[in-house]
VOGU-3710 file (C-alpha; in Angstrom, 3 decimals, decimal comma):
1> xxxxxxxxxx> 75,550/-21,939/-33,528  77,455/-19,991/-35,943  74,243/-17,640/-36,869  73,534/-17,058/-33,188  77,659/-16,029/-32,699  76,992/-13,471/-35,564  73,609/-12,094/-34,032  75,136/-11,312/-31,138  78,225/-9,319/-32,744  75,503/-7,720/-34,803
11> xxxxxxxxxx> 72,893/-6,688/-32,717  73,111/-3,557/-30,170  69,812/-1,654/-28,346  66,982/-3,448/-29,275  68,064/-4,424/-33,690  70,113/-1,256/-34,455  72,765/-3,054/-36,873  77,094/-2,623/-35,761  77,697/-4,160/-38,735  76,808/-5,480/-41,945
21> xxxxxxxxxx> 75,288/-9,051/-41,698  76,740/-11,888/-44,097  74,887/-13,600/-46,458  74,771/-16,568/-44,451  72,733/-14,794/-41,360  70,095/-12,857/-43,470  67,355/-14,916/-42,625  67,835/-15,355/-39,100  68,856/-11,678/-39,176  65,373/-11,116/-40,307
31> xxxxxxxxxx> 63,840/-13,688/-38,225  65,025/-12,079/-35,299  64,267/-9,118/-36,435  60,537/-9,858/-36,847  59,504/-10,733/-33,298  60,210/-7,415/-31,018  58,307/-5,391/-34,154  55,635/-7,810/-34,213  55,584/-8,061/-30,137  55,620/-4,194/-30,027
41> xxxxxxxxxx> 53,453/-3,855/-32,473  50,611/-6,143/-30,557  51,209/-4,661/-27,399  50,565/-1,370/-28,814  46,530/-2,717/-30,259  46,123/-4,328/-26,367  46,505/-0,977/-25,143  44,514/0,879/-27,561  42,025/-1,745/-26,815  42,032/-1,425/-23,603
51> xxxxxxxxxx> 41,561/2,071/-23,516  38,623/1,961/-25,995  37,032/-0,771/-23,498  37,599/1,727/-20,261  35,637/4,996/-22,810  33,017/2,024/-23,352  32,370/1,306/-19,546  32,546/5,090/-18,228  30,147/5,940/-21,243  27,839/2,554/-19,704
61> xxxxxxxxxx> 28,582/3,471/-16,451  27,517/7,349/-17,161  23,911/6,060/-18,485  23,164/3,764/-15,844  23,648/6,561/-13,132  21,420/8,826/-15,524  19,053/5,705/-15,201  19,518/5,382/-11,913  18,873/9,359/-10,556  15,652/9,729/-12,948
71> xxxxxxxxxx> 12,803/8,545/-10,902  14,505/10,713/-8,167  14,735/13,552/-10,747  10,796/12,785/-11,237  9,756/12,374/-7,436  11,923/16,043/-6,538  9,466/17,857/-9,411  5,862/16,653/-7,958  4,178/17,856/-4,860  4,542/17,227/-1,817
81> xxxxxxxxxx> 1,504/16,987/0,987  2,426/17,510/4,695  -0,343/17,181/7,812  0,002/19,103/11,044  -1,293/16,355/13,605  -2,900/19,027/16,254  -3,715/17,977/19,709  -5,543/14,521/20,144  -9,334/15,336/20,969  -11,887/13,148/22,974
91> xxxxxxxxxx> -15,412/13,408/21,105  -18,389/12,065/22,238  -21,674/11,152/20,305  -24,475/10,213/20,479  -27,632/9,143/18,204  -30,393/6,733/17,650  -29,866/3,659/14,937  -33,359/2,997/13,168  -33,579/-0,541/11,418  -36,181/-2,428/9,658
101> xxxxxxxxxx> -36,056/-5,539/8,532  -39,238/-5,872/7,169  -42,155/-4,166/5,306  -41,713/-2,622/1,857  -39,114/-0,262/2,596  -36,567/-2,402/4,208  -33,117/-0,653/5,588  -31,686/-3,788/6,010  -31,739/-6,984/3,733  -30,481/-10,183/3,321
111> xxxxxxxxxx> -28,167/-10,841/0,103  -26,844/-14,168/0,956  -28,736/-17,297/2,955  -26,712/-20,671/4,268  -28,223/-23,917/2,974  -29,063/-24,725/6,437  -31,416/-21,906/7,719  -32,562/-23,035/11,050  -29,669/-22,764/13,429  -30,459/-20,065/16,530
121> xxxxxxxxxx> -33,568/-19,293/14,572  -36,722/-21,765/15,386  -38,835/-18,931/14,759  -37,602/-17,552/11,654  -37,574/-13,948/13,077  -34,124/-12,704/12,666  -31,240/-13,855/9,766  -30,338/-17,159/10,707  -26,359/-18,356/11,408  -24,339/-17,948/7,611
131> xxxxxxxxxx> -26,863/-14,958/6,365  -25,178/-11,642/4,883  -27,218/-8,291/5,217  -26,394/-5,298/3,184  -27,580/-2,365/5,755  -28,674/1,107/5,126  -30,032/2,502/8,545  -30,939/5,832/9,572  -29,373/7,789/12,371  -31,771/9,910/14,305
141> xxxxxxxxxx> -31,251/12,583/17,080  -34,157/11,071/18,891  -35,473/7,723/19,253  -38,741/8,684/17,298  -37,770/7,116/13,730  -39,422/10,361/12,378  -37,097/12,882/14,571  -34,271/14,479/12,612  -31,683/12,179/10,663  -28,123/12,597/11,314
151> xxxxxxxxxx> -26,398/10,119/9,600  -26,701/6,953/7,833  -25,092/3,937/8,842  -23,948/1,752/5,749  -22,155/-1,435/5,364  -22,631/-5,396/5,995  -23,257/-7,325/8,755  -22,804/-11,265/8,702  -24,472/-13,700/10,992  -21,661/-15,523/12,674
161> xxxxxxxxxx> -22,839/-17,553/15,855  -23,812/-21,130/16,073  -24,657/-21,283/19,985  -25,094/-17,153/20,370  -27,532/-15,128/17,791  -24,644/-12,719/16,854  -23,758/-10,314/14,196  -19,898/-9,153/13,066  -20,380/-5,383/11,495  -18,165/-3,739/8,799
171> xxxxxxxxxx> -19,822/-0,394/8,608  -19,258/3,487/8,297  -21,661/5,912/9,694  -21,490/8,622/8,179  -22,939/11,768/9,416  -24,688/14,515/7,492  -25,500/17,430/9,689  -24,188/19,085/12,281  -20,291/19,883/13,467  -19,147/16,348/11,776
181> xxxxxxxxxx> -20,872/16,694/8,576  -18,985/14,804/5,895  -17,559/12,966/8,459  -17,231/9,513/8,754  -16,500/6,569/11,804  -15,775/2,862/10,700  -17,096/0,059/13,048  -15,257/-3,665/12,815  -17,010/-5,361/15,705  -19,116/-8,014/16,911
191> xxxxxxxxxx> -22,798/-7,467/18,205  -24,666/-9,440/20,323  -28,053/-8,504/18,941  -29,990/-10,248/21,697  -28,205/-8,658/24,654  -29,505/-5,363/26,284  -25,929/-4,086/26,072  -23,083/-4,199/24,272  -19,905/-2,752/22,974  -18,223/-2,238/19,333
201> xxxxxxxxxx> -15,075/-0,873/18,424  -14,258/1,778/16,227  -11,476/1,587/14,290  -11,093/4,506/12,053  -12,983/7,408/10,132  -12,604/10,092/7,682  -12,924/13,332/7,805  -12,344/14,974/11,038  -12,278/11,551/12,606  -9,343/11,036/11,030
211> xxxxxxxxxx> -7,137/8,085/12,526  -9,837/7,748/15,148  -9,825/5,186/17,372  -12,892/4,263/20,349  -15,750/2,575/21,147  -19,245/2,721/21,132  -22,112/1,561/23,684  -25,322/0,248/22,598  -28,532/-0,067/24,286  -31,427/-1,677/22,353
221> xxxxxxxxxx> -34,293/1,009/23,105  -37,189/-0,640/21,354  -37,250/-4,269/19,456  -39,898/-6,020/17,472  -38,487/-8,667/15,602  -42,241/-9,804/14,421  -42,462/-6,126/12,385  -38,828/-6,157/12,163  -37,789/-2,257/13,680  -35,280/-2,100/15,937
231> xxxxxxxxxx> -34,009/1,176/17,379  -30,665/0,744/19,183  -29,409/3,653/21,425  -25,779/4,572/20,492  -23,079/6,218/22,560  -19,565/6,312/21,040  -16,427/7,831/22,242  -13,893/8,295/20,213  -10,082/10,032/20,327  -8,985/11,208/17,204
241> xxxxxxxxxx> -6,447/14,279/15,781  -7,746/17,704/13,653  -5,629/17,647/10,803  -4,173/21,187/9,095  -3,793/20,174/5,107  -1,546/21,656/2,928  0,271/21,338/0,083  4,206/22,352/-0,931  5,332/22,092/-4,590  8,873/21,295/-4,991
251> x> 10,279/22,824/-8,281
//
């Protein structure tokens, strides 16, 4: 108790000596002494610490934003397409599809065969039910298969009925004279080959057909299926938009 009396006649604001310390109280005197230095002293390295840490994170911080606003950076320096969509136009066509399935200049053959071949085909005259056909038909002006060509129509066509002697088309016809040359329709539709008429869909195109949309009537004008020509009468509507191109670079 006696140190601890002495302290507190000795000590004033924080260690500043009122008097001189006996011989007796030295080494508490320095004892006490010791801990607010060492306290202030350690509070002093938190804060420089601290502040060190907070540089760290805005300098982190800094390079993920830099990160982070690149690819926009990169997007804001390329180009930059825009399409005027003009009025939506009706257009209607129409043309004359030559195929033949036989001979030695075939426009339409069969790639792929199913294991059973005799379903909807007891006389072995058209592609039987699980055949695949790569086509490559003619489009005429006329029905003659010798009158101008217009177009081709190119694509597959899968036999895909058990109890009905149908064909499901993925094709593009695309045409190679005329207003539409360069142009292009796309047809993903069923056919009912044996049926006088029928309908497919159109579902888009290139070109000035761009995001067309339609259909198109067919008529079978002429079949053989012994010599293997068929000429199918085609009459397609279609809506689609002329598009104005150009191009804005963004520096």
């Amino acid at each position: 108790m006696g140190p601890s009396v002495s302290l507190m006649n000795i000590f004033k604001n924080g260690g500043q000596p009122l008097m001189t310390p006996t011989t007796q109280d030295t080494d508490t005197l320095v004892f006490y002494l010791s801990i607010p230095f060492q306290h202030h002293k350690t509070m002093n390295e938190v804060k420089i610490r601290r502040k060190i840490e907070m540089k760290t994170m805005d300098t982190n911080h800094h390079h993920l934003l830099l990160l982070l606003l690149f690819p926009l950076n990169f997007v804001s320096q390329s180009h930059a397409e825009y399409h005027s969509i003009g009025k939506e136009k009706v257009t209607n066509l129409h043309f004359f599809y030559q195929e033949t399935l036989k001979g030695d200049h075939p426009s339409a053959i069969v790639v792929a065969t199913a294991k059973d071949n005799t379903v909807n085909n007891s006389s072995n005259q058209l592609p039987p039910f699980g055949s695949v056909l790569v086509i490559d038909d003619p489009l005429t002006e006329f029905p003659d298969p010798n009158s101008k060509v217009v177009g081709r129509a190119q694509g597959l066509a899968v036999s895909a009925g058990q109890e009905k002697l149908l064909f499901v088309f993925a094709m593009d016809f695309g045409f190679t004279s005329g207003e539409f040359n360069g142009s292009s329709l796309s047809v993903l539709s069923r056919d009912i080959v044996l049926e006088t008429e029928r309908e497919l869909a159109v579902v888009g195109g290139q070109g000035k057909f761009r995001m067309a949309r339609g259909f198109a009537k067919l008529r079978t004008h002429y079949s053989n299926y012994t010599s293997g020509v068929i000429i199918v009468e085609y009459t397609v509507t279609v809506f689609h938009y002329e598009f104005d191109n150009y191009v804005c670079w963004i520096s």
